[in-house]
C-alpha positions in Angstrom: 29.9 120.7 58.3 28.8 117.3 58.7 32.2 116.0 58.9 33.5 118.2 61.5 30.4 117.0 63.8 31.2 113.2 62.9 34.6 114.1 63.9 33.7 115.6 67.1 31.6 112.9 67.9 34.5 110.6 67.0 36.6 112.2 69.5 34.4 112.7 72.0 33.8 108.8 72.0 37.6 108.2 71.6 37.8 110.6 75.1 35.3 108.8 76.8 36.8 105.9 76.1 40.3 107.1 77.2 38.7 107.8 80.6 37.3 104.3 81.3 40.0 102.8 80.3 42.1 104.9 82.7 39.6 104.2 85.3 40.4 100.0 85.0 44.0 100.6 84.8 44.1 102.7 88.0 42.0 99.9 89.7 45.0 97.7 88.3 47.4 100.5 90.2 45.9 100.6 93.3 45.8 96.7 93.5 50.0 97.0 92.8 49.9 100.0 95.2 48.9 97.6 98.0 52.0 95.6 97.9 53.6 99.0 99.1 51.5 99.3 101.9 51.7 96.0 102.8 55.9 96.5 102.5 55.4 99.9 104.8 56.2 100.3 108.2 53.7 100.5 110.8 52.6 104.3 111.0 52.8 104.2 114.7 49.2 106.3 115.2 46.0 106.4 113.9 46.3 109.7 111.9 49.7 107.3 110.4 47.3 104.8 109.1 44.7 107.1 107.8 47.2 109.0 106.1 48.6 105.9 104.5 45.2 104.7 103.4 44.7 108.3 101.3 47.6 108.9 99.9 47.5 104.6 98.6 44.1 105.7 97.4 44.8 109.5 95.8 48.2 108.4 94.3 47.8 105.3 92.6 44.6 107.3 91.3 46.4 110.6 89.9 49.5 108.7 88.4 47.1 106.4 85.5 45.4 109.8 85.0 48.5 111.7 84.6 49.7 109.0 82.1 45.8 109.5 80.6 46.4 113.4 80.5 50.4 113.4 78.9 50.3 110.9 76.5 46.8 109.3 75.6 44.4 112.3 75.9 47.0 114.0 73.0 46.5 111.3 70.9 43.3 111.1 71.0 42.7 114.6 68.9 45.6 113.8 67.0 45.3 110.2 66.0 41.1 109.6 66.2 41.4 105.9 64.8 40.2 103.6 67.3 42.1 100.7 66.6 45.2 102.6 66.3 44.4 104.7 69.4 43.8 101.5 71.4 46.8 99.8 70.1 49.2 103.0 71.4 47.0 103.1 74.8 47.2 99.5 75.2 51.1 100.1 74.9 51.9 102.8 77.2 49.6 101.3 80.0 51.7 98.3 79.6 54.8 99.8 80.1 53.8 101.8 82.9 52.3 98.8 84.5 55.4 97.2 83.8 57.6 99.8 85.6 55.1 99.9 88.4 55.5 96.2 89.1 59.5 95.8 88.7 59.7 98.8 91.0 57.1 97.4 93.4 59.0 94.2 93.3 62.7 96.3 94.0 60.8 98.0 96.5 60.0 95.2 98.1 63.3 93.8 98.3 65.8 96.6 98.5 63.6 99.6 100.3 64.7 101.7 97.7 62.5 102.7 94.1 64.3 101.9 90.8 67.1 104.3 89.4 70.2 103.5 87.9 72.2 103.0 90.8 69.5 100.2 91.8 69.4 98.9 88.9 73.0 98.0 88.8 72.9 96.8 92.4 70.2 94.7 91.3 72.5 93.2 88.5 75.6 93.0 90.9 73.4 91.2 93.5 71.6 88.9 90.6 75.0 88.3 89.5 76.3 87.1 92.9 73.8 84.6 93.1 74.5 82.4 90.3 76.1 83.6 86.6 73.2 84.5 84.0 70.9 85.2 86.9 70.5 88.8 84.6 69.5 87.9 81.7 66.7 85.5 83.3 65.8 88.8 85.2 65.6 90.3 82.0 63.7 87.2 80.3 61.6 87.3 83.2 60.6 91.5 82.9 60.1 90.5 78.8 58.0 87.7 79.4 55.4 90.0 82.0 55.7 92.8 79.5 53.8 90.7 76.9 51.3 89.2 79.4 51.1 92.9 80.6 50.4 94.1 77.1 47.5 91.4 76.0 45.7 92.1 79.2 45.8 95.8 78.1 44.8 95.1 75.0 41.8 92.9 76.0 40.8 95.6 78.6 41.2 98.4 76.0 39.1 96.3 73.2 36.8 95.3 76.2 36.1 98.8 77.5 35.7 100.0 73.9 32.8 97.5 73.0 31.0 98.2 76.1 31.6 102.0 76.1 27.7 102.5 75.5 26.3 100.6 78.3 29.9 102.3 80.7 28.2 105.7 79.6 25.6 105.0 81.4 26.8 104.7 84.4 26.6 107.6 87.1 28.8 106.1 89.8 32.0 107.2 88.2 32.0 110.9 88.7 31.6 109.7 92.3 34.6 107.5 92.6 36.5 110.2 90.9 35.3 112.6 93.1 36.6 110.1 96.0 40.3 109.9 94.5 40.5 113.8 94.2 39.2 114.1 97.5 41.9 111.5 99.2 44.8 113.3 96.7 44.3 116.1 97.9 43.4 115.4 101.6 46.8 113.4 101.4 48.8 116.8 101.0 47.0 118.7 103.1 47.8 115.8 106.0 51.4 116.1 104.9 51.7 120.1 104.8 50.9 119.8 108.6 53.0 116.8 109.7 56.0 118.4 107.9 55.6 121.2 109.7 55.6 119.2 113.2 57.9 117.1 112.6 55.5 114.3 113.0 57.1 111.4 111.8 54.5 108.6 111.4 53.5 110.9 108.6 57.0 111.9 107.2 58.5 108.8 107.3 56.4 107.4 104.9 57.4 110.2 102.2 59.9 107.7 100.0 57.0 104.9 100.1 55.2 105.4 96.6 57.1 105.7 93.8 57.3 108.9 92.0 55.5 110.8 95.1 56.1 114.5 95.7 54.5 115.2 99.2 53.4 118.9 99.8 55.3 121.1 102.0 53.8 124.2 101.6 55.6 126.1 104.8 55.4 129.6 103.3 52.0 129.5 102.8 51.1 128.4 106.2 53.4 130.8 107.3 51.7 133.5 105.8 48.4 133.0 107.3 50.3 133.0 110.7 49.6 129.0 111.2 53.2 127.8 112.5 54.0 130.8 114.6 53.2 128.9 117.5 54.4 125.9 116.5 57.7 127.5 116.0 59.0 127.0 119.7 57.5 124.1 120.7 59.4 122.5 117.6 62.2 124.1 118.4 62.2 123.3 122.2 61.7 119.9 121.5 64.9 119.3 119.4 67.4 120.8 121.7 65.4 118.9 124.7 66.1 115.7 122.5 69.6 115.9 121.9 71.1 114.9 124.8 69.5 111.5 124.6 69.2 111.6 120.7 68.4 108.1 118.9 70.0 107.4 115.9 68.2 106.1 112.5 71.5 106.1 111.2 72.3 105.2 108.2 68.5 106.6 106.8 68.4 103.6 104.2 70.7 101.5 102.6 73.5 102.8 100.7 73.0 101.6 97.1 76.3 102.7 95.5 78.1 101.9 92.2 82.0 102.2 92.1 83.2 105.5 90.2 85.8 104.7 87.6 89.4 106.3 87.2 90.4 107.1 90.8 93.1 107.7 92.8 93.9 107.8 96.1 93.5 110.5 98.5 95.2 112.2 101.9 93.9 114.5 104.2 95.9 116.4 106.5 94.0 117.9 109.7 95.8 119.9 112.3 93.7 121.3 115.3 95.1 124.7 114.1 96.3 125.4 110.9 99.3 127.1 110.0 98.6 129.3 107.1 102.1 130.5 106.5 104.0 127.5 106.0 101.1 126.0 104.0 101.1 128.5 101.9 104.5 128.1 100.9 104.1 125.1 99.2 103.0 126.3 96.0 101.4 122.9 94.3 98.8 123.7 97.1 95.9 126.1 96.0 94.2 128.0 98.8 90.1 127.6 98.6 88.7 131.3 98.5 86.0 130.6 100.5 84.6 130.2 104.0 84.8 126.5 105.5 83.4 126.9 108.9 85.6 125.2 111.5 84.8 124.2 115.1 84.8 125.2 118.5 87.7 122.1 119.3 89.4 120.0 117.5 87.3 116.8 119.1 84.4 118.1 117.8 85.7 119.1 114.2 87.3 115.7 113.7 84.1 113.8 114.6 82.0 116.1 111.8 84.9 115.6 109.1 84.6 111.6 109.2 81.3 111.6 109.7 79.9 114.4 107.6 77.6 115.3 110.7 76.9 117.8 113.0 78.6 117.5 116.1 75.2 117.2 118.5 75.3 113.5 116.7 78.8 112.9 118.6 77.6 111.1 121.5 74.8 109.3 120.0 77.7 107.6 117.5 79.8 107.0 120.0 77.3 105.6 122.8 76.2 103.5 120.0 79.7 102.4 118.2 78.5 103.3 114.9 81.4 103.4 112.0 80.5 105.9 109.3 77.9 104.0 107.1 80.0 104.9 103.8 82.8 102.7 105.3 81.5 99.0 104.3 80.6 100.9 101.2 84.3 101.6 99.8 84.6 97.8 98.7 88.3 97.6 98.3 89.5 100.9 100.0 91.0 100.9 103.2 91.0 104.3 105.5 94.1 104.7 107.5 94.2 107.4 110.8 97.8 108.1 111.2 98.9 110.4 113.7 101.9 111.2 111.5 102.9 111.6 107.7 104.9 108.3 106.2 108.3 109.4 104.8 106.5 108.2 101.1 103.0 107.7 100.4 102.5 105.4 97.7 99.3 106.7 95.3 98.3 103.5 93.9 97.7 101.3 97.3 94.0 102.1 97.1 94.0 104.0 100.8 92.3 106.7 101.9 95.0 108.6 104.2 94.0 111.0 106.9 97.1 112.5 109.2 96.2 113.9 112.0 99.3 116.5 113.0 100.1 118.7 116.1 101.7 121.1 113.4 102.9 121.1 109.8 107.1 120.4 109.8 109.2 120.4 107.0 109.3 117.0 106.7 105.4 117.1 106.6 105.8 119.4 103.7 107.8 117.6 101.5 105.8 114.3 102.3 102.6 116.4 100.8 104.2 117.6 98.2 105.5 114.1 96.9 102.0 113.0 97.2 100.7 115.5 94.9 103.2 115.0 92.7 101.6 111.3 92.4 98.8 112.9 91.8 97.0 111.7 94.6 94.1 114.6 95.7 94.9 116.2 99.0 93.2 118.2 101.1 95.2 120.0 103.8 92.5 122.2 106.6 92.7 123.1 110.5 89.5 121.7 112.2 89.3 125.2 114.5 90.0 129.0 114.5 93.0 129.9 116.5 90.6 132.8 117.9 87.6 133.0 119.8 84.0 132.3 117.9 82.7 136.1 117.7 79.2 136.6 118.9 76.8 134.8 116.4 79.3 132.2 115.0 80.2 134.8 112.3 81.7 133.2 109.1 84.7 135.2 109.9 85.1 134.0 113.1 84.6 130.1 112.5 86.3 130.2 109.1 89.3 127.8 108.8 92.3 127.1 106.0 91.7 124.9 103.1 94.0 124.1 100.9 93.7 120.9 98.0 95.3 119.7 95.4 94.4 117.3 92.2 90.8 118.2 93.2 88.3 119.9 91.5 85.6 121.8 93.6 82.5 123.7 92.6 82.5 127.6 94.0 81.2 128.2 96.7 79.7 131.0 99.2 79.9 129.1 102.2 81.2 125.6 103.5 81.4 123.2 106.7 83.6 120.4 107.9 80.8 118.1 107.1 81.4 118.6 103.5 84.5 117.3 103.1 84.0 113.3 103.9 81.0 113.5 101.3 83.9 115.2 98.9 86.4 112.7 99.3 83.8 109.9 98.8 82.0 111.0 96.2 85.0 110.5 94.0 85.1 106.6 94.8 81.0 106.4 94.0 78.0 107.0 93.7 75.3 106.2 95.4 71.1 106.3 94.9 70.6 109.2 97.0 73.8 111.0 96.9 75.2 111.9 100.3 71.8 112.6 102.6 71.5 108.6 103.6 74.7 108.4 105.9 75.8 112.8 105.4 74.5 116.6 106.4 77.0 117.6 103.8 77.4 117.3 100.1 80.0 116.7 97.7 81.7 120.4 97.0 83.1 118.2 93.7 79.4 118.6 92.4 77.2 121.0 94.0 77.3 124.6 94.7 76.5 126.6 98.2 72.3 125.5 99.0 70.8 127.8 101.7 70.0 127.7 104.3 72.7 126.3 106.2 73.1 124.4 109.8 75.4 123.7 111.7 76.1 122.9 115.4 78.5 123.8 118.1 78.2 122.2 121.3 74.6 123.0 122.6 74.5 125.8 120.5 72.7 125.3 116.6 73.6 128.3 113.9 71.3 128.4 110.7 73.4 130.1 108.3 71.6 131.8 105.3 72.4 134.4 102.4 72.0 137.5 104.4 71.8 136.7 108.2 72.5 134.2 110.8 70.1 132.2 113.4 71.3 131.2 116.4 69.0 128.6 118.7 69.9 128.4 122.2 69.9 125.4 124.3 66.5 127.2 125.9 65.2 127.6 122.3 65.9 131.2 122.4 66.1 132.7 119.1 68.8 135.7 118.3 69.3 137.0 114.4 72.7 138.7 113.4 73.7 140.4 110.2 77.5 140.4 110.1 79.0 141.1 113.4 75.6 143.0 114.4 72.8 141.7 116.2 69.1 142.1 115.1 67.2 143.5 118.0 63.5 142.1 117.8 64.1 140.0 114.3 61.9 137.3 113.8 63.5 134.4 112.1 61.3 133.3 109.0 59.2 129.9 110.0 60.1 128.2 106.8 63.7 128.6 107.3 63.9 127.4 111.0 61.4 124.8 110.5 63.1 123.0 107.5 67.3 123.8 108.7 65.1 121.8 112.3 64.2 119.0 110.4 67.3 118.6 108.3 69.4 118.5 111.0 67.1 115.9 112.9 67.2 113.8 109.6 68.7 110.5 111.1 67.3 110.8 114.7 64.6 108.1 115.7 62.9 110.8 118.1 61.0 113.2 115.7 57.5 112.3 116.9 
């Protein structure tokens, strides 16, 4: 019996400990954390700043005693030798301390938090400055690790000592008590700016390194909190495209080169002939909706830029390439209004013909392509018929037809999905597609719901069982099919999100 209550004791202490020591490391995080804030944009507003002040305070707090909670607290009933216990606390601190910094440091630089792709950027770039550049780098994040380490073991031995007189201290339930309050006040903050769209809020979402922000839509929904809020969003987007700003690309493009590809052609006609298409059997038919445009202008600009077609005049007022471009390195991307009599596969080209119609000779150009192997894609950009009421998928569905290409199945598909394809086979990048695309890669991701898409001054939001359709007055009408849903009330969460995707690289979401 006596044991047991010696080793309860035991742990206790060794807990009490653990939480001290926590304490000191995430004063050690929160003084890192302010190289984040100091690297941030200006908020723009007051609530900006106040919001960045709580969520530097309530982050840096929870991730030292998430660490605390995972890996030390464990330990603790499992390993209840001090020295032992500090030397293992001592060691994760230091390599979470030592992550923190070299991504603070990245961050800093780059705008981006570390991953692999960033990592081999920062290799490439360390590289380019002078040869052996990364193994100082590495000598460098070695050499902190160990000056990392002693000070955590100095502050583990340190706290450990002076644990009786730290016991006696009252003040740290009320610090605590502050960091919970700013965590949570933080994601409350954020659950309403998502909601509005208001950006001095949302912009800041990618600051902090492993940072989640709230967006608890549904919830508010329930308790009726964004019905209102609903239109005024709404009515504010469509006002806003006519004169839409462009953050475009979102952030750099930090993008390593894919290995074992080929080249690629792309056929677009405004309207696709099915029949002679189909003849050409080393073409497979995709069975599954791609929604096309209203005219062909408008579908050409969302297949090179992966973007809805309400960004057309902003790109062009501003004469913005597509920000994957300077990101192809060695591949060149030829427009060509017709199909060369042979299309060499190996001259590192992306080809895209644009044809009136699909000829014989077209055919047998194609075909010799894919007999190189090359991956072709062959689609009309619109429907030879009139949109039906709603946008059905029927109605805006065009042809497409690849071959040498691999695609994931899918329910539903746009236009803007195809550029994002074809790229994704040259590289990858840090954040996929959603820095420069509205689509994704159809080579790696399945349908994700809902869906937007625009046509003119018209938006659609497309989902599993019904369509949305926004008028330029911010008018909402539902249809199911070819049927229209008298009196249906689009769900807040949907609209509100599909509104803020599809306002993702605009500078005007205040």
């Amino acid at each position: 019996m006596r044991q047991r209550k010696q080793r309860r004791d035991k742990i206790a202490r060794l807990i009490s400990w653990g939480h001290w020591f926590t304490f000191f490391n995430i004063l050690v995080a929160l003084v890192i954390g302010l190289f984040y804030v100091d690297a941030a944009e200006t908020p723009g507003s007051a609530l900006g700043v106040i919001y960045l002040l709580v969520s530097w305070l309530g982050h840096f707090a929870f991730l030292p005693f998430v660490f605390f909670i995972i890996l030390i607290f464990p330990f603790c009933m499992l390993v209840p030798y001090p020295r032992i216990l500090r030397g293992i606390a001592s060691l994760v601190a230091s390599i979470g301390l030592l992550a923190l910094i070299a991504d603070m440091l990245f961050y800093r630089q780059y705008g981006f938090h570390l991953n692999t792709y960033s990592l081999s950027q920062l290799a490439l770039d360390a590289e380019t400055a002078f040869t052996g550049a990364s193994f100082l780098i590495l000598l460098g994040m070695l050499l902190t690790f160990i000056v990392v380490l002693v000070f955590e073991l100095g502050l583990a031995n340190l706290a450990y000592k002076r644990l009786d007189r730290l016991q006696t201290k009252h003040w740290g339930i009320s610090v605590s008590a502050v960091f919970v309050l700013c965590f949570l006040t933080s994601h409350t903050i954020h659950i309403w700016a998502d909601a509005v769209f208001y950006t001095p809020i949302t912009k800041q979402d990618d600051l902090f390194p492993l940072s989640y922000p709230t967006t608890a839509k549904t919830l508010m929904n329930k308790h009726g909190l964004l019905d209102d809020q609903q239109a005024v969003t709404t009515d504010r987007l469509l006002r806003e495209i006519d004169t839409l700003e462009l953050t475009y690309p979102s952030a750099a493009l930090l993008c390593a080169k894919q290995a074992d590809v080929v080249d690629t052609l792309i056929v677009t006609m405004d309207v696709l002939d099915s029949d002679r298409v189909e003849q050409m059997s080393s073409l497979t038919t995709v069975p599954w909706p791609i929604l096309g445009q209203l005219d062909a202008t408008s579908g050409a600009f969302e297949l090179r830029y992966g973007l809805p077609d309400l960004y057309m005049a902003a790109m062009a007022k501003a004469r913005q390439e597509p920000a994957y471009i300077e990101r192809l390195h060695d591949y060149d991307i030829r427009v060509v209004p017709s199909l060369p009599a042979a299309i060499d596969s190996d001259t590192k080209t992306i080809w895209w013909a644009q044809l009136e119609h699909l000829t014989e000779t077209d055919a047998r150009a194609i075909e010799a392509a894919i007999a190189t192997g090359m991956r072709v894609f062959v689609l009309g950009l619109t429907n030879q018929n009139a949109p039906a009421q709603g946008f059905s998928e029927d109605s805006m569905r065009v042809p497409l037809y690849v071959a040498n290409v691999e695609l994931q199945p899918q329910q539903l598909a746009q236009l803007v999905d195809i550029m994002p394809t074809v790229v994704g086979h040259y590289m990858n990048c840090a954040e996929g597609t959603k820095t420069w695309s509205l689509g994704q890669d159809l080579a790696k991701h399945e349908t994700e719901w809902p869906m937007i898409a625009s046509y003119g001054s018209q938006l659609v939001i497309y989902t599993e069982a019904e369509r949305i359709v926004i008028d330029q007055d911010a008018t909402t009408r539902m249809f199911q099919g070819a049927e229209e849903m008298p009196n249906a009330v689009p769900l807040t969460p949907i609209l509100i999100n599909a509104l803020r995707d599809v306002k993702r690289f605009s500078a005007t979401g205040e």
